[in-house]
Each structure stands twice: as C-alpha cells, then as structure tokens.
C-alpha positions in Angstrom: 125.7 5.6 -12.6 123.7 8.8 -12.6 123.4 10.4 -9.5 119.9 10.7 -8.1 118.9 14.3 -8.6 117.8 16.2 -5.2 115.4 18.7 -5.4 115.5 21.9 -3.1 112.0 22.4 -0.9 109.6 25.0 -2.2 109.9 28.6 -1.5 106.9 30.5 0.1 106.1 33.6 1.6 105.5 33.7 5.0 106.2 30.3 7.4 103.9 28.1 9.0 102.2 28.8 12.4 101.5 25.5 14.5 97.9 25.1 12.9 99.2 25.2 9.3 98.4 28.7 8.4 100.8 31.1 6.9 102.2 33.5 8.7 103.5 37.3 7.6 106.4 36.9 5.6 109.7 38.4 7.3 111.2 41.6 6.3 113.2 41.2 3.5 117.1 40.9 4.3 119.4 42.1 1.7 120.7 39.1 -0.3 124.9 38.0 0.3 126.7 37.7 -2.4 130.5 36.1 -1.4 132.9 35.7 -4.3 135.6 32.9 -3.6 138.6 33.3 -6.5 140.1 29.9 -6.2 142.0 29.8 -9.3 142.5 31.7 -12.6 141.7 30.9 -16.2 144.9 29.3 -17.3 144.4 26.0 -14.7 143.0 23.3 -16.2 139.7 23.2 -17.2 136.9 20.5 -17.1 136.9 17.6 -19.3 134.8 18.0 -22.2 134.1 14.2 -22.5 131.9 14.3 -19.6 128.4 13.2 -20.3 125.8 15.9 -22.1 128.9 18.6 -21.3 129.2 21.4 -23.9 132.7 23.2 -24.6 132.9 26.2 -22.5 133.6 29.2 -24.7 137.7 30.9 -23.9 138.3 33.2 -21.7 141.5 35.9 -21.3 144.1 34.3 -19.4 144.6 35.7 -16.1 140.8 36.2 -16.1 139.1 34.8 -12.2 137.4 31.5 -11.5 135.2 32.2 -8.8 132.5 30.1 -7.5 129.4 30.9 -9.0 127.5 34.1 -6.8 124.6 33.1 -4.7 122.1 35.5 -6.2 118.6 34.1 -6.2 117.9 36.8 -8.7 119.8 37.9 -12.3 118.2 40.7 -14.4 121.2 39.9 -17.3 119.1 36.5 -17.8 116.5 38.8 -19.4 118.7 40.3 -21.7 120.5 37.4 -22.7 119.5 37.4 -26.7 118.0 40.0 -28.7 114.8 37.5 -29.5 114.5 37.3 -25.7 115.2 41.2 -25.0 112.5 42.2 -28.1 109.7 39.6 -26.9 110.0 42.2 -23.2 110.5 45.5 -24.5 107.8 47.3 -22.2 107.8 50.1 -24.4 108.2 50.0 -28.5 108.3 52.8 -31.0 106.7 52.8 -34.4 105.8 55.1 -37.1 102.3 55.2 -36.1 103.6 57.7 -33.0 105.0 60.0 -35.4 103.5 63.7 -36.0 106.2 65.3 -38.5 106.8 68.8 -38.6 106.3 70.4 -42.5 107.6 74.2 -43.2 105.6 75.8 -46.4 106.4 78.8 -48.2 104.3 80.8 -51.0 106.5 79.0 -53.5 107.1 76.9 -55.8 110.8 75.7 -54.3 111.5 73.9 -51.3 114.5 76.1 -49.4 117.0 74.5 -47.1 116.7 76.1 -43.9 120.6 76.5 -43.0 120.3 76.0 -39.2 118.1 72.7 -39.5 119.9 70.6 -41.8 117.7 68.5 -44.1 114.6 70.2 -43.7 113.2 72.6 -45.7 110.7 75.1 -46.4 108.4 73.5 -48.8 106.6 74.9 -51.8 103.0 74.6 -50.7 101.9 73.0 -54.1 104.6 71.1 -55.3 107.5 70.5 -52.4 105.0 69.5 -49.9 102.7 67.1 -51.5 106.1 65.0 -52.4 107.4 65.2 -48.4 103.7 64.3 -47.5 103.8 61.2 -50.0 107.1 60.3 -48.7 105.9 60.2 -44.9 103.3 58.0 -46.1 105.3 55.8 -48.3 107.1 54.5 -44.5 104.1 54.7 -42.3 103.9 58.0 -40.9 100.0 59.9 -41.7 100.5 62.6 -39.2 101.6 66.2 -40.1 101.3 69.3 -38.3 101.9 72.7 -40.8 103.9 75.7 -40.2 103.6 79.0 -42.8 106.3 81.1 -43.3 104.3 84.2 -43.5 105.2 86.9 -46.0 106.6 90.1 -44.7 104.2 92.4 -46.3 101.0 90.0 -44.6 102.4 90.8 -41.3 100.5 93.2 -38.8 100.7 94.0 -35.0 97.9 92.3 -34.4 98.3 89.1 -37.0 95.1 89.3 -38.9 96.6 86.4 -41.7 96.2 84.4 -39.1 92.4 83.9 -40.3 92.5 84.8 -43.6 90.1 82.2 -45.0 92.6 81.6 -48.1 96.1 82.5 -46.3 98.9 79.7 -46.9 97.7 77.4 -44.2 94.3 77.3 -45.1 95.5 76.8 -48.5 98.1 74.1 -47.3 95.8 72.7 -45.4 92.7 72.2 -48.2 95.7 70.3 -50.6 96.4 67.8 -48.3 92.9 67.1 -47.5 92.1 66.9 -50.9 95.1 64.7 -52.3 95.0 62.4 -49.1 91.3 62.4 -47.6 92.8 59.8 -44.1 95.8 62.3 -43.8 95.7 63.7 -40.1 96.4 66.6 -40.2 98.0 69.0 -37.4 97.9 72.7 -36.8 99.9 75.6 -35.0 97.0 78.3 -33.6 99.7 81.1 -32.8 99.8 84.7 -33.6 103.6 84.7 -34.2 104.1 83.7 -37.9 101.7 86.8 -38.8 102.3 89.3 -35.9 104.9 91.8 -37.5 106.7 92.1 -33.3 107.2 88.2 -33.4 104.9 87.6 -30.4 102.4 84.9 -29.8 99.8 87.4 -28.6 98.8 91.2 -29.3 101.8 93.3 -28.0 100.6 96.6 -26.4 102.2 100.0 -26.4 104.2 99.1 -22.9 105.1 95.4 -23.8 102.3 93.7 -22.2 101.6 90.6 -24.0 97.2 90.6 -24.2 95.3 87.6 -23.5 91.9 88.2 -23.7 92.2 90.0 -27.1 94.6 87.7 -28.6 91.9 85.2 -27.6 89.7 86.2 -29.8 91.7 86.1 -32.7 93.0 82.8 -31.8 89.1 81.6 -32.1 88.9 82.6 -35.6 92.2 81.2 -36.2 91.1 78.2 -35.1 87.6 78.1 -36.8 89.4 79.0 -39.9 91.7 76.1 -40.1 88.7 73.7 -39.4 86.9 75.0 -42.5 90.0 74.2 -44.4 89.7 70.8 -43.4 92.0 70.4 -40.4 91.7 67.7 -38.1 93.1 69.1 -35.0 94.1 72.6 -34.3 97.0 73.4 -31.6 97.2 76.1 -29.8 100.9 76.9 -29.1 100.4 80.5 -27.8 100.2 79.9 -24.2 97.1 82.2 -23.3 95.3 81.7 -20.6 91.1 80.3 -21.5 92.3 79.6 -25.2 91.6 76.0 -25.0 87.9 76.7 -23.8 87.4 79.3 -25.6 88.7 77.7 -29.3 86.6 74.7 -27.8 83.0 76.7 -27.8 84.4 78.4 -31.0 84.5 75.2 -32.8 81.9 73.6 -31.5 79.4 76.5 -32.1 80.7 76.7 -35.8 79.5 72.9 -36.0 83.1 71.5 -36.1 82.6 69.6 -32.5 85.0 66.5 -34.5 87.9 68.8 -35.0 90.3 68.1 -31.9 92.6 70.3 -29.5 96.1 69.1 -29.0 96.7 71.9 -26.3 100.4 73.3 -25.6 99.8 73.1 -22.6 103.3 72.9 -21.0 105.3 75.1 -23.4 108.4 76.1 -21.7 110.1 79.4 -22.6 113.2 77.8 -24.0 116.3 78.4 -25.7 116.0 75.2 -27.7 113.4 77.4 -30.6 116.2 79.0 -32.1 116.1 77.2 -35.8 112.2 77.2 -35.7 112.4 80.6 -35.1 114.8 80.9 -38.0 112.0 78.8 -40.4 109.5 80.9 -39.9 110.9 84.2 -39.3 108.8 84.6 -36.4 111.4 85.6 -33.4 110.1 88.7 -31.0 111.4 91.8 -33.2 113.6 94.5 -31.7 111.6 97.5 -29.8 110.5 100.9 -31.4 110.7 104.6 -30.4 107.1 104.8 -28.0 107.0 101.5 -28.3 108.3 98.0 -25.9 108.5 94.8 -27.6 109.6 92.2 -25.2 112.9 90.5 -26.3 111.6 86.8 -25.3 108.3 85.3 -24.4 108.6 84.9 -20.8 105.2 86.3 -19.4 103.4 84.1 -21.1 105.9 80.9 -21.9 106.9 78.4 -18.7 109.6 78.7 -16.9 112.1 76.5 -17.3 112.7 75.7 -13.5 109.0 74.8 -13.0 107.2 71.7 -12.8 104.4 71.8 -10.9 103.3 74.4 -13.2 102.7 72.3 -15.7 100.1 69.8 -13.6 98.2 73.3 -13.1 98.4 74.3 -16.9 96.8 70.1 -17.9 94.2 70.2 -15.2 93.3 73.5 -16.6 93.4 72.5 -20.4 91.8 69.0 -20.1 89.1 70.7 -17.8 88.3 73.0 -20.4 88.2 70.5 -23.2 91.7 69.3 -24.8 91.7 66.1 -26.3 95.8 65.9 -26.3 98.3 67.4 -23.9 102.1 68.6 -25.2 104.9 69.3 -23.6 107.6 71.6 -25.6 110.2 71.0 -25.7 111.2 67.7 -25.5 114.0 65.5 -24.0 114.7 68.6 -21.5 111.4 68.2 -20.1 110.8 64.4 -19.6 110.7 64.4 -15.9 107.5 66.8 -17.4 105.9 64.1 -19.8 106.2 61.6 -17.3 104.3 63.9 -15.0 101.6 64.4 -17.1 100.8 61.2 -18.5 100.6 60.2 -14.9 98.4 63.1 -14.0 95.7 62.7 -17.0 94.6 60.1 -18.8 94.0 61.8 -22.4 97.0 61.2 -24.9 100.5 63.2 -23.9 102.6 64.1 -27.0 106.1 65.7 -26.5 107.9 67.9 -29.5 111.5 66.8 -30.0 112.4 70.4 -30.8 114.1 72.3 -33.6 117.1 73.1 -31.0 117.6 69.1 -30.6 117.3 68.0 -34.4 119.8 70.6 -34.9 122.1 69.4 -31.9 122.0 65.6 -33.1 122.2 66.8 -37.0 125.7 68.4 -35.7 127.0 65.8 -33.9 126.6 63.3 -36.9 127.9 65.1 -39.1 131.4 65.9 -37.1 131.4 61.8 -36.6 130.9 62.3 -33.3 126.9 60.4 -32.9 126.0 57.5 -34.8 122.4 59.1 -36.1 120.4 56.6 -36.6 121.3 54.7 -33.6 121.0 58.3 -31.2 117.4 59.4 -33.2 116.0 56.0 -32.7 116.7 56.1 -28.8 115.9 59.6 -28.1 112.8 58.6 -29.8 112.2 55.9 -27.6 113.0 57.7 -24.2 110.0 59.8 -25.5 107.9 56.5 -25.4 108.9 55.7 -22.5 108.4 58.9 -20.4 105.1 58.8 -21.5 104.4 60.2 -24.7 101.8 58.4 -27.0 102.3 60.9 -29.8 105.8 62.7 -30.7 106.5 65.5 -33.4 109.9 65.3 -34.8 111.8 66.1 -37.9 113.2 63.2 -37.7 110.0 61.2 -38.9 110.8 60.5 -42.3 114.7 58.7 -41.5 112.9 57.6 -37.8 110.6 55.5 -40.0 112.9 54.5 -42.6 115.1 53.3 -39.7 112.5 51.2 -38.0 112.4 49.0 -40.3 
C-alpha cells in the first residue's frame, strides 16, 4: 500500500500580519547544518528490491553514513553533468574574441623568435599571408601587426614610423588586399623606429616628450589608415594622443577608422620577449646624452589602480572606441575595473612574458597547455574583456573546438 505523499507548506518571504498582508521578511539566520554518523559503509545496505529503488553506486569501506545535511541550498546540483554545467556557463570563450598578435620582418623567411617559442617573425609577403590564412581557417579575423624595424631606418626621433611605404604600411595594404573583411589592428608607438628604444622623443637629459612625440604619433596614425587599417592603437602612453590621433583621422576623412587606446599600460616586466621580437628595448645611454633604462615616466605603475579609472575617463572622453589593459592576467582586478567603469568594449593583452611562462611550463611537463591556455583565456572573459590579443589564437581556436 503506497503511503500517501505529504507535502511541506509553501515558503514565502515575510509572514502574515493579522489582516493578511505580508509582513518584512526576518533577517536572515545562517542555515544549521548537523551531521549524525550513525553507521559506516560496510553495514548493510538497503534492499534493492524495493519498489522504483535504483542500485546505489559503492562506496570505500570505512567511508560515513550520515544522515542527509539539512541544507535548503546545494550549488554542486548545478554542476552535476557537463550538459548541465555548459547550458550555465555565464561566461564562454570563442574565437570571435581573439585579436592575434603577427611579427613581420623585411623578408622573405619567417624567424623563430627564441624566447617566444612557436612564434615567429614573419616574412611580410609570404610567412604572413599563410599565418593570416591559418587564423582564418579556425575562426579568428582579427590581427594586430608589429614591424621589426631595420636598424639602418632607425632615428632618435622615429621618422619610419610614417613612412607611407614602411613595412607596416606595406603589411598592412597585403592583408587588406588578399582579405578585404580582415580586421585589422595596429601598434602607434615610436619604439620599433626610435634608434633609443623609447615610445616617445628622448631629449638630451632623458626626458621622455609628449607633445612632440604627439605629433608624430598623428601622422603615424593617419598613415596606417591610408594603408587600409581598421583600427590604430596607440600603445605609447602620451598624454592627449587619443584626441589628438582622433581629430587627425577624422580631419584626413578616416572618421571609420577606430582607436583601441592603451589606455592602462603598465610599466611591466612581463615585455621582455616582445621586446626581444622587435628589437625595440630602451638602448643603453651616450656620452652627453641620458637614455632612461625603462619606461617608467610614461608607463603605469604597477602598484596603481585607480590610475587606470583616470587614464579610461580620459581616453573614452577624448574619443577611444576600445579600452586595453597591458598586460594581462596580472592586471585583472584592472579589466574588471574598467569594464565596470565604461561601457565601450575592454580588451586585455595576454602578454609576451605570459605565453613565454606557459610555453615553459608545458614543455618541462609541468602544465597541461591546452587545458591552462584555454582557462587563462577564459579568466580574461570573465574579468571583463570582450576582446583579448594572444599568441595563443591560432592553438586557442584549434582547441575550442
């Protein structure tokens, strides 16, 4: 005979005052959770022959029987079955969120770079129209460019930087060409043409100029958008660039081209192997003549965050379509920050440094790659970032499916 089934009385919030309204519920009391062990897993267990019963998978002997918890509430019944735990993920990742880094060279060979294994500097007409076709071929359309300058191009004051048929104009115009719906990303910087290895102009007594590296950051920028560039990023870390590249582009007719402002760079010791890429690190000082070691007086600090809220009001203010913070997973308390702070799209480079770092620990055994890539990648997602540049992108992608 079945046993009648009783049912508990309904939960509300609040109770009910003498004329049937609800009153304020209660403070909240924290929930008591007794465990009685009454017997271990060797006793005797239930009879599987009772009606509608299911075997009960084994347990270690020795292993507790308690009574069952009284906890109203269990988050592990949400993550009970990977169908279940995929149909909740609050945040995914997908190749659509990559940007991927691509080194070229005035060559025809693509040249391991030693302390970034895997990538390479590519030969701007062969080399990088394969890795391009490649990205594609898994789903990622995003590039941003990075020309390893010639030494003979380079000055003090980094006038390749707008030479109208320099590598990354060149670079750029191939891409465009061969893939019209390619996005394509670039670096407005001083460093890969500026013989000292400094984002800026470096005067006589190492100060770092911003209103005259400005300038030259305009006609940087302008340059790259007549080449075909969809959005130009400054990385240099100058105070005004953003507006001023902003009423440089637009007065040169190119008010589609877009600004992904680096606009919380951090002056970090993560740039090491980027640095080795491009040649482009600060270059040692000359009789009558200071060249800063590092890039401090214009790069953040690393122990500031509220910085960076000042540097995106600034930049969106004066016209940035996309906010980045560089470098990456050192900085998320930073990307979380600003894609609370603004509502424009927040991108976040997972920087040389940190490919290197993973690339070492898998190949010493010590990281399962794909498995540590795929979730750094999504810890970037889930801080905040819409859009994230990594040299991962290809394997990412691959991995993803």
């Amino acid at each position: 005979m079945a046993l009648p089934i009783q049912h508990a009385p309904a939960r509300v919030c609040g109770t009910a005052t003498r004329d049937g309204a609800l009153a304020p519920p209660r403070p909240a009391q924290r929930a008591r959770c007794p465990t009685r062990v009454t017997a271990v897993a060797d006793a005797p267990a239930r009879s599987a022959s009772q009606p509608s019963a299911r075997p009960k998978p084994g347990v270690p002997d020795g292993t507790p029987m308690p009574y069952p918890m009284e906890l109203p509430s269990r988050p592990r019944r949400n993550r009970r079955s990977q169908t279940f735990r995929d149909a909740i993920r609050e945040v995914n990742l997908s190749p659509a969120n990559i940007i991927l880094p691509l080194f070229v060279h005035d060559g025809e060979d693509d040249l391991p770079i030693p302390s970034m294994p895997g990538a390479f500097r590519h030969g701007w007409k062969t080399g990088l129209l394969a890795k391009v076709r490649e990205a594609r071929s898994v789903g990622v359309n995003q590039v941003v460019i990075f020309p390893k300058t010639p030494e003979s191009l380079k000055t003090s004051t980094g006038e390749e930087a707008f030479n109208p048929n320099g590598l990354a104009q060149r670079s750029i115009s191939l891409l465009k060409d061969n893939f019209p719906d390619l996005e394509v990303y670039t670096d407005v910087a001083l460093d890969p043409y500026n013989c000292d290895g400094h984002d800026g102009i470096v005067r006589d007594d190492g100060v770092i100029l911003n209103d005259e590296t400005v300038e030259y950051l305009c006609r940087q920028a302008v340059s790259q958008a007549e080449a075909g560039a969809d959005v130009v990023s400054p990385s240099d870390m100058m105070d005004g660039r953003i507006g001023a590249i902003r009423t440089a582009l637009d007065e040169s007719g190119f008010t589609h081209v877009s600004i992904m402002s680096y606009c919380a760079k951090y002056a970090s010791a993560f740039y090491g192997p980027f640095r080795d890429a491009l040649a482009s690190a600060p270059a040692a000082g000359k009789k009558n003549r200071i060249i800063p070691p590092n890039k401090k007086t214009y790069q953040m600090d690393a122990g500031n965050y509220r910085e960076a809220l000042r540097e995106a009001v600034a930049d969106e203010d004066e016209g940035a379509d996309i906010l980045l913070v560089k470098p990456g997973l050192p900085y998320l308390d930073v990307v979380r920050a600003l894609r609370d702070a603004s509502t424009l799209p927040i991108a976040a480079y997972h920087v040389s440094g940190e490919y290197a770092m993973l690339k070492a620990a898998a190949e010493k055994g010590w990281l399962d790659e794909r498995e540590s890539v795929l979730e750094t990648l999504l810890c970037f997602r889930r801080a905040g970032a819409d859009l994230i540049l990594t040299y991962y992108g290809v394997e990412a992608a691959q991995w993803m499916e």
